[in-house]
MMTF fields as JSON, N, C-alpha, C and O atoms, coordinates in Angstrom:
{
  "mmtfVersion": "1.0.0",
  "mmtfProducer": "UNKNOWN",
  "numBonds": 503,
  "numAtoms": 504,
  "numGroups": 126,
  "numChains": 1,
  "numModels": 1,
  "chainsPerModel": [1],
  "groupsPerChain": [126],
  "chainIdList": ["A"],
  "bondAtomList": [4, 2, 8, 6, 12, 10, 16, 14, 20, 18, 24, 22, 28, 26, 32, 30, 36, 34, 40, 38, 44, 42, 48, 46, 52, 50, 56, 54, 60, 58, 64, 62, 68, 66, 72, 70, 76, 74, 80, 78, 84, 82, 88, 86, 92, 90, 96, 94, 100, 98, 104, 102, 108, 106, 112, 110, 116, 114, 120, 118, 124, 122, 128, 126, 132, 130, 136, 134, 140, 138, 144, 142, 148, 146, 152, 150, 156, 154, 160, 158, 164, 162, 168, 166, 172, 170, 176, 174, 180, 178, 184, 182, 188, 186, 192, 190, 196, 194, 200, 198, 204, 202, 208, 206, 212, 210, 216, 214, 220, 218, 224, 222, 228, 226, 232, 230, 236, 234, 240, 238, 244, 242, 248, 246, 252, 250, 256, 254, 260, 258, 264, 262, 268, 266, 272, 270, 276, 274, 280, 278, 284, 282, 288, 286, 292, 290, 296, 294, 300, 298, 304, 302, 308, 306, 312, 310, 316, 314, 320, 318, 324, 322, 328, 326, 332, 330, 336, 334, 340, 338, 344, 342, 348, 346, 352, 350, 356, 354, 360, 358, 364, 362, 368, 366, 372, 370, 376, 374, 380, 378, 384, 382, 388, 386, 392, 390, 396, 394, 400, 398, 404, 402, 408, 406, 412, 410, 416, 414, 420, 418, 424, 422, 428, 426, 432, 430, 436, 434, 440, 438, 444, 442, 448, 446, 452, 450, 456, 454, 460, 458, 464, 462, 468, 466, 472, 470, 476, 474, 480, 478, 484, 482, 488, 486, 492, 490, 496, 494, 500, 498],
  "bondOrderList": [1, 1, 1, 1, 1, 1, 1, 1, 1, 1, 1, 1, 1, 1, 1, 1, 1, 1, 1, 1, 1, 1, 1, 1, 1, 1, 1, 1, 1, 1, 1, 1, 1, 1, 1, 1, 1, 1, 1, 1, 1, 1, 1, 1, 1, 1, 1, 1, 1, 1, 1, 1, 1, 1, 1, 1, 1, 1, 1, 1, 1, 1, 1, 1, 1, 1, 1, 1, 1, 1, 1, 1, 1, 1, 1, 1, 1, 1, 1, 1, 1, 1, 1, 1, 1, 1, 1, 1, 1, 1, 1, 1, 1, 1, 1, 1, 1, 1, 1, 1, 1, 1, 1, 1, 1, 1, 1, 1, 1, 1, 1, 1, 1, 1, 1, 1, 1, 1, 1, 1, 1, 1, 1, 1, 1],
  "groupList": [{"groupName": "UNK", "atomNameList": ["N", "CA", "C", "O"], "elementList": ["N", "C", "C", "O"], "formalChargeList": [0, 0, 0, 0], "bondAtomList": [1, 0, 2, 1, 3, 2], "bondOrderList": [1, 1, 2], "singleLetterCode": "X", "chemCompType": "L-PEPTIDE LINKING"}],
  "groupTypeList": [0, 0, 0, 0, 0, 0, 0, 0, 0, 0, 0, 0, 0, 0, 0, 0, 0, 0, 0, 0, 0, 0, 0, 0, 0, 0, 0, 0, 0, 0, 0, 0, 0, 0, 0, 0, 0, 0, 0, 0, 0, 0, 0, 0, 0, 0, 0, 0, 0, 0, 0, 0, 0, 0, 0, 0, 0, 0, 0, 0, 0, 0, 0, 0, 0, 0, 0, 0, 0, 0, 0, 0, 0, 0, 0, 0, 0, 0, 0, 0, 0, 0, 0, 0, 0, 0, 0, 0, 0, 0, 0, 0, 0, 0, 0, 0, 0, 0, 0, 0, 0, 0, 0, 0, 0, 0, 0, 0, 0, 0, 0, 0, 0, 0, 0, 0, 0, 0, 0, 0, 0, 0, 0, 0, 0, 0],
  "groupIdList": [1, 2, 3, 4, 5, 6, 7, 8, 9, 10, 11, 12, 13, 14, 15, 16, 17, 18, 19, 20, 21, 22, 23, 24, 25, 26, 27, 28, 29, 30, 31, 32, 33, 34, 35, 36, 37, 38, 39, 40, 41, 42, 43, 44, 45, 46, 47, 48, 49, 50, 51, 52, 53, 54, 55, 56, 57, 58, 59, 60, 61, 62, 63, 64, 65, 66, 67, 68, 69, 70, 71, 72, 73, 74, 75, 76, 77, 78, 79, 80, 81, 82, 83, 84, 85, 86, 87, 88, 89, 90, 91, 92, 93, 94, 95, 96, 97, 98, 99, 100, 101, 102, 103, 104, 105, 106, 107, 108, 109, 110, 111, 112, 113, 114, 115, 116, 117, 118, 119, 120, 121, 122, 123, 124, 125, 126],
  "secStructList": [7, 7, 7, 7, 7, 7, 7, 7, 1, 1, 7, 3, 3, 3, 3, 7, 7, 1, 1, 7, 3, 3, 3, 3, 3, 6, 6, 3, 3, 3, 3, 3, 1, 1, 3, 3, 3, 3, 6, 6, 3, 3, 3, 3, 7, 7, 7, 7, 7, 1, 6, 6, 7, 7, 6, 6, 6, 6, 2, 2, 2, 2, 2, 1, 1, 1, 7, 7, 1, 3, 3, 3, 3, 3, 7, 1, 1, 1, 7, 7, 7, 7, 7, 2, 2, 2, 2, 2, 2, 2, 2, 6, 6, 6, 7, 3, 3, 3, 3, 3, 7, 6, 6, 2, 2, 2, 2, 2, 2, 2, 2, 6, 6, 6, 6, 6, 7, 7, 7, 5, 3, 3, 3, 7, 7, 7],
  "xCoordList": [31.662, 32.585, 32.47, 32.277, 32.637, 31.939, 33.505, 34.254, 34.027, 35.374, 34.978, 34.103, 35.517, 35.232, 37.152, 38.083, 36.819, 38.108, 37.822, 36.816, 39.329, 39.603, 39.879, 40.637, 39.229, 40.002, 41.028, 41.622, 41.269, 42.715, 41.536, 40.334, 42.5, 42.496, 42.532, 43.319, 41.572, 41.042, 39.878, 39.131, 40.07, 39.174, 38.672, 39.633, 37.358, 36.848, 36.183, 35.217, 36.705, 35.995, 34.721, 35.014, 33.368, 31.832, 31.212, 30.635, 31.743, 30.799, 31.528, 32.321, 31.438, 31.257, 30.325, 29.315, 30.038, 29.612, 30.44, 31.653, 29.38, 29.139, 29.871, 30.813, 29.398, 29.175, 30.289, 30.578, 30.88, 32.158, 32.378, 31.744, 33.382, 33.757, 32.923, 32.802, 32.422, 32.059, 33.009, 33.713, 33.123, 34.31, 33.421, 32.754, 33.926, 33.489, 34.816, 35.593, 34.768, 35.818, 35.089, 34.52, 35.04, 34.665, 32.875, 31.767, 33.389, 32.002, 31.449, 30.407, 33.194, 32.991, 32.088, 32.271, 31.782, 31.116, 31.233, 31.139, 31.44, 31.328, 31.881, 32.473, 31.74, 31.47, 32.277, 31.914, 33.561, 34.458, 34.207, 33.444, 34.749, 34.173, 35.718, 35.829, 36.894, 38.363, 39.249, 39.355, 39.603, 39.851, 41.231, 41.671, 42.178, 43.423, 43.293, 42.077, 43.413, 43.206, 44.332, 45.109, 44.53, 45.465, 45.371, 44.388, 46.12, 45.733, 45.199, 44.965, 45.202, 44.199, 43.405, 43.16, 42.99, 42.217, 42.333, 43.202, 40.655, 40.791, 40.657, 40.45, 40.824, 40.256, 39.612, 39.99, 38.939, 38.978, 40.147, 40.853, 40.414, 40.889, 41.069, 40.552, 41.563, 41.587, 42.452, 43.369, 42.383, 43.463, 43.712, 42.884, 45.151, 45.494, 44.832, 44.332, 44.874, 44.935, 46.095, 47.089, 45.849, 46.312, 47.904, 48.916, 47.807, 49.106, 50.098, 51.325, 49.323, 49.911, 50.183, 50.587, 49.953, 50.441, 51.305, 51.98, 52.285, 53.494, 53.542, 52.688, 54.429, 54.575, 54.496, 55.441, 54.092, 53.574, 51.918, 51.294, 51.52, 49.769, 49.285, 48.111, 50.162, 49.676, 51.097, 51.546, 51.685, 52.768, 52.063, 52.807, 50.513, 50.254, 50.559, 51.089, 50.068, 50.093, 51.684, 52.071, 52.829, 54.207, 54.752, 55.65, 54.053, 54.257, 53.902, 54.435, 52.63, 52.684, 53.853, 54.874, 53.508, 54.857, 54.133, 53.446, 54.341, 55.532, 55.02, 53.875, 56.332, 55.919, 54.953, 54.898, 54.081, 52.987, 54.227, 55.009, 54.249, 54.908, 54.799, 55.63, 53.291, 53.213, 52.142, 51.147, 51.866, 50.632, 49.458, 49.954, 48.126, 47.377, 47.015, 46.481, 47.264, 45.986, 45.651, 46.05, 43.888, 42.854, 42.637, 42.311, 42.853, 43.469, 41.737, 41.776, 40.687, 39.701, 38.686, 38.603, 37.916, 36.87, 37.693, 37.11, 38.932, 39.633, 41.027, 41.637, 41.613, 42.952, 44.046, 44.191, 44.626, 45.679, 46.928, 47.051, 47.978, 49.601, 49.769, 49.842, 49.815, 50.935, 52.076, 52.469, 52.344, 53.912, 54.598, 54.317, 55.655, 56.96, 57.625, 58.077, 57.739, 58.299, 57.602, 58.067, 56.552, 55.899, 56.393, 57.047, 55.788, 56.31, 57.602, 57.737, 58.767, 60.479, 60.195, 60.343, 59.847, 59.621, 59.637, 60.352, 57.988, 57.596, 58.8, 59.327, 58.874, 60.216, 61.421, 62.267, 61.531, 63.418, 62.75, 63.477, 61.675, 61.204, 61.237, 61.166, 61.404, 61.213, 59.302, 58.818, 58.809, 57.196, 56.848, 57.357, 56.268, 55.818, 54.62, 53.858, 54.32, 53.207, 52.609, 53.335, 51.153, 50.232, 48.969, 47.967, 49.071, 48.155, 46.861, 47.024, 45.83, 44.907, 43.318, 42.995, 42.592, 41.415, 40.533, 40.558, 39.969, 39.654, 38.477, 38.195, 37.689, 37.106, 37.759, 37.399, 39.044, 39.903, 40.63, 40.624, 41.287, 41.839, 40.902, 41.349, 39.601, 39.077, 38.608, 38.383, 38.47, 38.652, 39.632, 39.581, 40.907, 42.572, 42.802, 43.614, 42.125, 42.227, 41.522, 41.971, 40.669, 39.644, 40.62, 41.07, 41.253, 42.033, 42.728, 42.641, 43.7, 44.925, 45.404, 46.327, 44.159, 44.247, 43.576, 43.81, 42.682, 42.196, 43.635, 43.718, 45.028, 45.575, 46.506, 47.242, 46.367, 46.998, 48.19, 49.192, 48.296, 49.724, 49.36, 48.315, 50.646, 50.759, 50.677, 51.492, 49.741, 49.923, 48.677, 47.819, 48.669, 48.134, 47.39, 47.833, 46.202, 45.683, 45.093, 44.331, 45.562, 44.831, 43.79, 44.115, 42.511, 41.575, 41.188, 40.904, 41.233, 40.427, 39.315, 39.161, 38.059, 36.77, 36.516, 37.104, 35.241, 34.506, 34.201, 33.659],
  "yCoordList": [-112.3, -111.3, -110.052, -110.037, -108.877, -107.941, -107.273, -107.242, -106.768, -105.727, -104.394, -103.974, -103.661, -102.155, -101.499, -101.612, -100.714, -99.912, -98.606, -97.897, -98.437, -97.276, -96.28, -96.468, -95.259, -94.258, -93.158, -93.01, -92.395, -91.6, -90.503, -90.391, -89.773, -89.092, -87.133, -86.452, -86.961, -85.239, -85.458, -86.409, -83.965, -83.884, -84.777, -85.359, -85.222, -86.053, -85.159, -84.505, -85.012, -84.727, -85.455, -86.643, -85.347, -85.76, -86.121, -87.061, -84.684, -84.339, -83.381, -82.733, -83.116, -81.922, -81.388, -81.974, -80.798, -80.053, -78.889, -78.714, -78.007, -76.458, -75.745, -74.98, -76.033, -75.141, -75.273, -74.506, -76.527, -76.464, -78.074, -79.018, -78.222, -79.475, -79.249, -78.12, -80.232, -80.723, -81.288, -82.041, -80.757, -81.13, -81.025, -80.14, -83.038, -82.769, -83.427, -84.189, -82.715, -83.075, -82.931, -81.855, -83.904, -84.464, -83.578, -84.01, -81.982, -81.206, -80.099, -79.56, -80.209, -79.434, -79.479, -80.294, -79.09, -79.474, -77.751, -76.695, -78.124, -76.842, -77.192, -78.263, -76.343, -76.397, -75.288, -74.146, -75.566, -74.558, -74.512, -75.36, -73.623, -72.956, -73.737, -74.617, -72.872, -73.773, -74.473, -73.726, -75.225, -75.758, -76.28, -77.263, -75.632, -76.284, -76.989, -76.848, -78.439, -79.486, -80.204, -80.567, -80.433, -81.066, -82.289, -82.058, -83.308, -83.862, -83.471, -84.081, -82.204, -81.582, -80.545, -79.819, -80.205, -79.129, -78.75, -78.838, -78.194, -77.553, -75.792, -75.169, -75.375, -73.895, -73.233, -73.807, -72.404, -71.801, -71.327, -70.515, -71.636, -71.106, -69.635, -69.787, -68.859, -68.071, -68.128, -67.307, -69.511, -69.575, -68.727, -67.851, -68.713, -67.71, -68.594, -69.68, -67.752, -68.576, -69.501, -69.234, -70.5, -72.19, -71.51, -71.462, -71.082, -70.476, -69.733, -69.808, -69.09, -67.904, -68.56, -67.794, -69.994, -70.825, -70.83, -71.444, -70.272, -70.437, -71.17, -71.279, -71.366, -72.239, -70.698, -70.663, -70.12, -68.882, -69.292, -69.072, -69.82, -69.994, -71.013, -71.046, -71.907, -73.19, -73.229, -74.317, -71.977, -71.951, -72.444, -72.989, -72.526, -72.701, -74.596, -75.14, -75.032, -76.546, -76.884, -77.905, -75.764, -76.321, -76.369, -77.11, -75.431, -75.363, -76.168, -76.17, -77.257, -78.243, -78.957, -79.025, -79.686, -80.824, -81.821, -81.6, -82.865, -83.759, -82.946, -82.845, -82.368, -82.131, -82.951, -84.049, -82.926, -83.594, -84.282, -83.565, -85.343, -86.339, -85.495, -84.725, -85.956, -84.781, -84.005, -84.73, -82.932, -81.909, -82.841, -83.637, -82.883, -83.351, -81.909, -80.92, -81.911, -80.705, -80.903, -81.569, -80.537, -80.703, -78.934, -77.804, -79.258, -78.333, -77.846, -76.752, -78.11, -78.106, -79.107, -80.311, -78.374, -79.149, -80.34, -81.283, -80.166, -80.834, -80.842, -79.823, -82.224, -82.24, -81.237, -81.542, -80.251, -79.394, -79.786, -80.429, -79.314, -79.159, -77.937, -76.754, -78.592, -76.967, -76.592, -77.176, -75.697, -74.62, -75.24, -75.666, -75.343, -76.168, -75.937, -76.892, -74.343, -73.797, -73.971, -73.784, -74.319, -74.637, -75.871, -75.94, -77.188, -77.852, -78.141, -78.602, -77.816, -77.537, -77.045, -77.835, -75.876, -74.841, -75.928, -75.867, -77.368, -77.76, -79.122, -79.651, -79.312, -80.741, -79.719, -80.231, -78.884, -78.649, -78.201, -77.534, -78.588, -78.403, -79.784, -79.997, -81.074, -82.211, -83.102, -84.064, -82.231, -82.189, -82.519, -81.835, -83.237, -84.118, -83.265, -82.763, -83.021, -83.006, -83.866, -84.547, -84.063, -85.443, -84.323, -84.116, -83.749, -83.063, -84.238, -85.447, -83.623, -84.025, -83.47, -82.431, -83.913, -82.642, -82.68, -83.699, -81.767, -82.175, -82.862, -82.965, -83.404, -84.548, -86.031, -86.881, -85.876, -87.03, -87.251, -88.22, -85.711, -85.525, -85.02, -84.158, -85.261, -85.158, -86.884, -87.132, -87.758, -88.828, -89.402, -90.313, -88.836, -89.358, -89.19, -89.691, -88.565, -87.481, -88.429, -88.306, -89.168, -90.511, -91.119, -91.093, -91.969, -92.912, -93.133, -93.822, -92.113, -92.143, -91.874, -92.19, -91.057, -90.685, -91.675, -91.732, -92.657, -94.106, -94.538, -94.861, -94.55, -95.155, -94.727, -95.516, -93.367, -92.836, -92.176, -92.155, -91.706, -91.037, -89.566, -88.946, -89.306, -87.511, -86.645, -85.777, -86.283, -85.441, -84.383, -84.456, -83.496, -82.068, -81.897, -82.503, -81.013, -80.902, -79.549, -78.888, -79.164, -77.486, -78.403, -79.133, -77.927, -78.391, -76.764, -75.894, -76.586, -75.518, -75.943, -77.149, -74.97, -74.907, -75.69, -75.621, -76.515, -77.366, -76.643, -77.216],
  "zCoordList": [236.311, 236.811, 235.942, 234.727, 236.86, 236.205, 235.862, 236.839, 234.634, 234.247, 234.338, 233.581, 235.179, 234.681, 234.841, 235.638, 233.312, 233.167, 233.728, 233.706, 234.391, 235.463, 234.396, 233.444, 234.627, 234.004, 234.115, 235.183, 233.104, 234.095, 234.526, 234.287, 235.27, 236.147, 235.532, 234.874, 236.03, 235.321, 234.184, 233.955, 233.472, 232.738, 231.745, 231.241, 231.132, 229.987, 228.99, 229.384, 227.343, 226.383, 226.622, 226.488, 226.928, 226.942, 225.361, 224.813, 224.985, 223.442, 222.773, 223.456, 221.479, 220.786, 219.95, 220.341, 219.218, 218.065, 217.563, 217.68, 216.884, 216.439, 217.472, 217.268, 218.525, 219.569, 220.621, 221.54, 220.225, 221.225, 221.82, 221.348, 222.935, 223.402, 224.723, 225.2, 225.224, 226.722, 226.997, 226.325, 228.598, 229.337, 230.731, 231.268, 231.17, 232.77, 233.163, 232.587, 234.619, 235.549, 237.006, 237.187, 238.08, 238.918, 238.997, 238.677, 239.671, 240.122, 238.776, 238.404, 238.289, 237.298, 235.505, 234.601, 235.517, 233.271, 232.966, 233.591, 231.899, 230.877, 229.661, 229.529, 228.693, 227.084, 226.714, 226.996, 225.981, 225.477, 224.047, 223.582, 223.258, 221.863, 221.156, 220.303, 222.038, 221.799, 223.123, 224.096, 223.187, 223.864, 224.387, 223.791, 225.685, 226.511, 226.817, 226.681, 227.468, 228.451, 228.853, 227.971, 229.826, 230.261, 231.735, 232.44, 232.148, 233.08, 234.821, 235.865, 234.355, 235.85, 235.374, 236.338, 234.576, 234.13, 232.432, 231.564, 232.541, 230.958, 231.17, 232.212, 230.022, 229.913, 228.461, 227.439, 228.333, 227.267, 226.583, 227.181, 225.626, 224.512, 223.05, 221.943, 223.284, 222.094, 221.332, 221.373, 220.053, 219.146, 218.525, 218.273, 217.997, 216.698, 215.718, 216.009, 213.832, 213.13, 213.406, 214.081, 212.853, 212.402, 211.83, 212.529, 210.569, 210.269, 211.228, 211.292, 211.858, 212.752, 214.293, 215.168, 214.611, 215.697, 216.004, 215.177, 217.336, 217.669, 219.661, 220.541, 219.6, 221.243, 222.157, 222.944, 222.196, 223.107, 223.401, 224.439, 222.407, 222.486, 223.271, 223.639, 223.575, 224.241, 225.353, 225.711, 225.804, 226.767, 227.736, 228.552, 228.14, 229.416, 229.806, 230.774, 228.81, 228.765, 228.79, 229.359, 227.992, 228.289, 229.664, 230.064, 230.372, 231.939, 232.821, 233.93, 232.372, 233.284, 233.565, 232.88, 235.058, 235.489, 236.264, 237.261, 235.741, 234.22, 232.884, 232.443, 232.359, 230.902, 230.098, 230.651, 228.937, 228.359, 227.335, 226.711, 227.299, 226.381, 224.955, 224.474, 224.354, 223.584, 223.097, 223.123, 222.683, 222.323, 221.56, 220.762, 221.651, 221.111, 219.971, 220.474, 218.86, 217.907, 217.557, 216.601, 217.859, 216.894, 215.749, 216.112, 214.927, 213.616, 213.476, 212.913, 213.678, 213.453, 212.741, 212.982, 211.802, 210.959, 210.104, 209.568, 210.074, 208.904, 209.298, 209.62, 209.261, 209.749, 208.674, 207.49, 209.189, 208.464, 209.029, 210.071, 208.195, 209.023, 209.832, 209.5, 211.11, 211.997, 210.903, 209.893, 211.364, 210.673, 211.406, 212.526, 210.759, 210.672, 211.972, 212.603, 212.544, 213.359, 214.842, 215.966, 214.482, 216.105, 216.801, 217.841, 215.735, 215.8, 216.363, 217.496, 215.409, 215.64, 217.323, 218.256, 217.471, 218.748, 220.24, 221.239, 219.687, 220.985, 221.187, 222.166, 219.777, 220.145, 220.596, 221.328, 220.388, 220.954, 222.867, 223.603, 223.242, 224.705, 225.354, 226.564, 223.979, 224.474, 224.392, 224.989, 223.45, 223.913, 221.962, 221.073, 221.815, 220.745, 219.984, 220.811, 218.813, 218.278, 217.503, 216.779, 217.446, 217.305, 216.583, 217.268, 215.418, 214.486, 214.075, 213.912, 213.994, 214.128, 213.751, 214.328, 213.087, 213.005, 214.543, 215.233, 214.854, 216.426, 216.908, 218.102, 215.8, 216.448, 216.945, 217.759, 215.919, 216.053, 217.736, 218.495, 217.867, 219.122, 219.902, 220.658, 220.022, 221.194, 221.349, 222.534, 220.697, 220.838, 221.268, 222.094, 220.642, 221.357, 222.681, 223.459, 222.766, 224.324, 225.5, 226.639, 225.315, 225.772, 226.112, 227.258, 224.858, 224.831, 225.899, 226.915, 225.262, 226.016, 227.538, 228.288, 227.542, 229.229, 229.776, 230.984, 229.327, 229.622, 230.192, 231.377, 229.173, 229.166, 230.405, 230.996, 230.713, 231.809, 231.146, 231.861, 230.105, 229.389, 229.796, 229.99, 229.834, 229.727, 229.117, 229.431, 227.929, 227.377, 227.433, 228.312, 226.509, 226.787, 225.313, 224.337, 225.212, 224.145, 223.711, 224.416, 222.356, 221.972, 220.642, 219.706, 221.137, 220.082, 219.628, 220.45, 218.35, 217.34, 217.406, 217.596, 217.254, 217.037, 215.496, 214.417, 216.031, 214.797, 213.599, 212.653]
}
């Protein structure tokens, strides 16, 4: 008997490097430098600095519905802390942060949407 796991539904991190994340979704592929994603679509990205992160930068992902349980960030080359205030910012919306360096959360991002959960992801460049 043969098992095959279903996966969720939308976009898949493929790959990364240098050069950015691969992202396919059904007809779609392309390769972002930074990276939005969420359970129906990704987009390019133009982060602020890391310090200078506020819930205006990733407003697009707060606008999905069902809200994303909670934010995936990939911080970049090296897992860092968000500012205190973003953070504070996305929980008083009800919306979780899950910091991360972004090879980590582009792996989480597999997972979990394997798992069929809701959440949303800003990956920084490698």
């Amino acid at each position: 008997m043969r098992i095959e796991r279903e996966r969720g539904v939308g976009p898949i991190i493929t790959g990364f490097s240098q050069g950015g994340f691969k992202v396919e979704a059904d007809a779609f592929r392309g390769v972002y430098r930074a990276l939005l994603i969420w359970p129906d679509g990704s987009d390019e990205w133009a982060p602020p600095a890391l310090d200078a992160l506020n819930a205006e930068a990733v407003a697009p992902l707060l606008a999905i519905d069902p809200r994303p349980e909670f934010l995936l960030l990939g911080t970049g080359a090296t897992m860092q802390r968000p500012p205190p205030a973003f953070v504070r910012a996305l929980e008083a919306q009800g919306v979780g942060v899950e910091a991360m360096d972004s090879r980590a959360a582009a792996r989480a991002w597999a997972v979990l949407r394997g798992e069929g959960r809701q959440v949303a992801g800003a990956l920084y460049p490698l």
